[in-house]
C-alpha positions, -999 to 999 in steps of 0.1 A, spaced: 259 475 -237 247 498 -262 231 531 -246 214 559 -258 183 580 -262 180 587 -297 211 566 -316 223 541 -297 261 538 -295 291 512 -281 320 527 -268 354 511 -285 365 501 -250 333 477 -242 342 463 -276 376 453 -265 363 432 -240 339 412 -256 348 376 -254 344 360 -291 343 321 -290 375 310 -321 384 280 -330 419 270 -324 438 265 -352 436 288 -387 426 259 -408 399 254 -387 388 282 -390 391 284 -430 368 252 -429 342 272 -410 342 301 -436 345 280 -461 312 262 -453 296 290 -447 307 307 -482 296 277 -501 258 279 -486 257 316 -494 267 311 -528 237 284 -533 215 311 -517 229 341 -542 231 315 -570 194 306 -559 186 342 -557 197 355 -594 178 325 -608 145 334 -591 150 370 -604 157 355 -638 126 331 -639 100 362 -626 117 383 -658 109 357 -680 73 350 -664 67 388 -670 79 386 -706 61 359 -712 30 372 -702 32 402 -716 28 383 -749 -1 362 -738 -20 388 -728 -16 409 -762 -15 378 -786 -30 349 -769 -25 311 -771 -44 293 -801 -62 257 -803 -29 244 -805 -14 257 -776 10 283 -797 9 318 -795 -1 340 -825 18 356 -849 9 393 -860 34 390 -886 30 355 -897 -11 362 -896 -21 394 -897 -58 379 -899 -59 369 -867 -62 403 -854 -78 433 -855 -82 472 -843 -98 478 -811 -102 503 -779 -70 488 -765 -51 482 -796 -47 455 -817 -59 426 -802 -69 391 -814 -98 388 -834 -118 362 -815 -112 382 -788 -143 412 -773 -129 441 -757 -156 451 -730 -158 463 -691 -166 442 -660 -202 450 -665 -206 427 -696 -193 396 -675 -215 406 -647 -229 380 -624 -271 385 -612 -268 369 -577 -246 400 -561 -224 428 -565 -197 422 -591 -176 454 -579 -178 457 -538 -155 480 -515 -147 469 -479 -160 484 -450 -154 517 -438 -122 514 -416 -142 527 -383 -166 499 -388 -139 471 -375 -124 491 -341 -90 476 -326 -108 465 -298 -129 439 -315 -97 419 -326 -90 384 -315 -66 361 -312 -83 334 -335 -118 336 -352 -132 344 -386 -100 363 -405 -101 391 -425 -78 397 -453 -59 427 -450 -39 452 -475 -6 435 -461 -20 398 -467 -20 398 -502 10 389 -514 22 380 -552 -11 358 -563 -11 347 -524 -24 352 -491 0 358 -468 -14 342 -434 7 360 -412 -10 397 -421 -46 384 -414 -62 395 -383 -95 378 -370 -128 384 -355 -157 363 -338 -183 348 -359 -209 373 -342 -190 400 -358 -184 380 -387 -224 381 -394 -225 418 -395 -203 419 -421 -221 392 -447 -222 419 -475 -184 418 -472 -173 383 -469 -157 367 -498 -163 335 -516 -144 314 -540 -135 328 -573 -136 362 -564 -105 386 -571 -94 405 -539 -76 441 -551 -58 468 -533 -75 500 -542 -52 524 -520 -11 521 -518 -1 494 -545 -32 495 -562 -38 468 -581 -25 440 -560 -47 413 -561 -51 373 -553 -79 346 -564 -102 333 -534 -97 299 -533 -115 269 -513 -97 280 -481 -101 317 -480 -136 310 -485 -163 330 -462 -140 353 -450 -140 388 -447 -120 418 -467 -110 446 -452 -116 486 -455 -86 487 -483 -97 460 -507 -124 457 -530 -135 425 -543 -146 420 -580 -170 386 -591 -179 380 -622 -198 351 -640 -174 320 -636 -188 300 -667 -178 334 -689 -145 346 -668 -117 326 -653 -105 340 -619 -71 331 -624 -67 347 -661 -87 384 -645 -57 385 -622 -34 378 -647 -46 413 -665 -46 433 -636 -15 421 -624 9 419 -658 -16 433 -687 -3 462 -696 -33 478 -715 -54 473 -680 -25 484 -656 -21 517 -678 -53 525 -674 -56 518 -637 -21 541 -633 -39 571 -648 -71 572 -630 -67 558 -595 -42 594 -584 -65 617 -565 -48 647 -548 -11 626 -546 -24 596 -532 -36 564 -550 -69 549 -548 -92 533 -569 -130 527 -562 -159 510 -581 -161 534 -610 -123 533 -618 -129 499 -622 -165 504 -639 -147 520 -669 -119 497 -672 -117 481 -704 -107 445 -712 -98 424 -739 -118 388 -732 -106 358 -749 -129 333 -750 -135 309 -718 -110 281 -732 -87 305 -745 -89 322 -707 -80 289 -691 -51 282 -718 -37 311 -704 -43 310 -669 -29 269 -673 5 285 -687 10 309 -659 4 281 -631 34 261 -648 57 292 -647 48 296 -610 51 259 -600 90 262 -613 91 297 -596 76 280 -561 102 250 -563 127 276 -566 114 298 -536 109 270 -514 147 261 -520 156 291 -509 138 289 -476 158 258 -470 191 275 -476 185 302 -456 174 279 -430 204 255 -432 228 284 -429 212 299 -398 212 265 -382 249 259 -397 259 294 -380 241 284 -350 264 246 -350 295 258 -359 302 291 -342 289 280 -309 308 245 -319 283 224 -312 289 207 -341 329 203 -358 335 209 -390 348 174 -396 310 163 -389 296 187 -416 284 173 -449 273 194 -476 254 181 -506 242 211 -525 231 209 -561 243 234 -588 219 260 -597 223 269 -637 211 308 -639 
């Protein structure tokens, strides 16, 4: 019933007669609410404690990343230990740790820094509806791939793009609007092909662990301070090869790097359980609004068994 060209509007009339299904009695009615209520509280409850848990992941890292995890799976102590560090480029920074660029961890078999494709190299019309996909800006999510962004072309188009396909254990990044943004190539994404917005950095796997590299571009606050002031050109963000070329990063050694990397993945497993509860709740509610406001379903015949969240 809404009309209009530029804002479309309902006249108070039309909204008078609009016939609302309502259950007969008031306590029925209360019941409905009230089920309804106790669902959206799991999802706010649910809500605040996934907020909580990405504060703490952040904190968390944010120590890792500057002080590091020793042999013993404890982080260090400046205070406790002064010893343990020492004066660098970036800081103070644990002593067994090198502070260098990508190029020192440079692999020989290709390109460890490569930009996607010129945008006018992949034309709308060479889209299809299933084929080799091609990781978009909007497909990386937090540490993810969201499959819903990619887009896809044929395997013939595919093989003109070789130079740009990725492969596991590469780190995808966004060089232009949130720069920075990045994801690991796993065993799945392998083979396929990044897009005119990404850049994709690969470095020597048996000196560098994927995961830990994200880790600094996405919470490492030395790296991310650096990327802020050199990737603004004329208003707009972007980065490119030698941005990232004069990047420098503090290296912990390999075991150290998977230490790390191991800590993060148990903060994200608890952070995924959490997220994937949430999906349920808001999925239960729009089935429960579904049931009980077009009563297909009574109130009586509703059941909920919803554990406490502690925030």
């Amino acid at each position: 019933m809404a009309q209009g060209t530029i804002i479309e509007g309902i006249e108070r009339k039309e909204i008078e007669c609009l016939q609302v299904p309502v259950p007969s009695t008031l306590d029925e009615q209360h019941r409905v609410a009230a089920i309804l209520d106790t669902v959206d509280d799991a999802i706010r409850h649910t809500e605040a404690l996934i907020a909580k848990l990405k504060r703490i992941k952040a904190g968390l890292l944010h120590d890792i990343l500057t002080r590091g995890i020793d042999e013993n799976g404890e982080l260090r102590d400046p205070v406790a230990h002064p010893e343990q560090f020492k004066d660098s480029e970036l800081g103070t920074v644990p002593t067994v740790w090198e502070v260098a660029g990508l190029e020192s961890r440079r692999t020989q078999d290709r390109p460890y820094i490569k930009t996607g494709p010129f945008g006018s190299s992949m034309k709308n019309a060479e889209w299809v509806a299933e084929g080799i996909p091609v990781i978009t800006i909007g497909a990386l999510g937090e540490g993810h791939i969201i499959k819903q962004q990619l887009l896809y072309i044929t395997e013939k188009k595919a093989r003109a793009f070789m130079q740009y396909r990725v492969q596991k254990g590469d780190l995808v990044f966004s060089r232009v609007a949130d720069v920075g943004r990045s994801i690991v190539i796993g065993d799945a994404e392998d083979g396929w092909i990044m897009s005119s917005n990404l850049l994709r950095v690969s470095l020597d796997h048996s000196r560098v662990h994927s995961s830990f590299l994200q880790l600094e571009f996405a919470y490492g606050e030395n790296v991310r301070q650096q990327v802020r002031r050199s990737v603004n050109a004329g208003g707009r963000e972007v980065a490119n090869t030698a941005i990232l070329d004069n990047l420098w990063f503090a290296w912990p050694p390999f075991e150290e790097q998977k230490r790390i990397a191991d800590k993060s993945e148990k903060e994200d497993e608890h952070l995924r359980s959490e997220e994937e509860y949430l999906a349920k709740l808001q999925k239960l509610k729009q089935g429960l609004m579904q049931d009980l406001l077009i009563r297909r379903v009574r109130v009586n015949d509703i059941h909920l068994d919803l554990p406490e969240v502690a925030v």
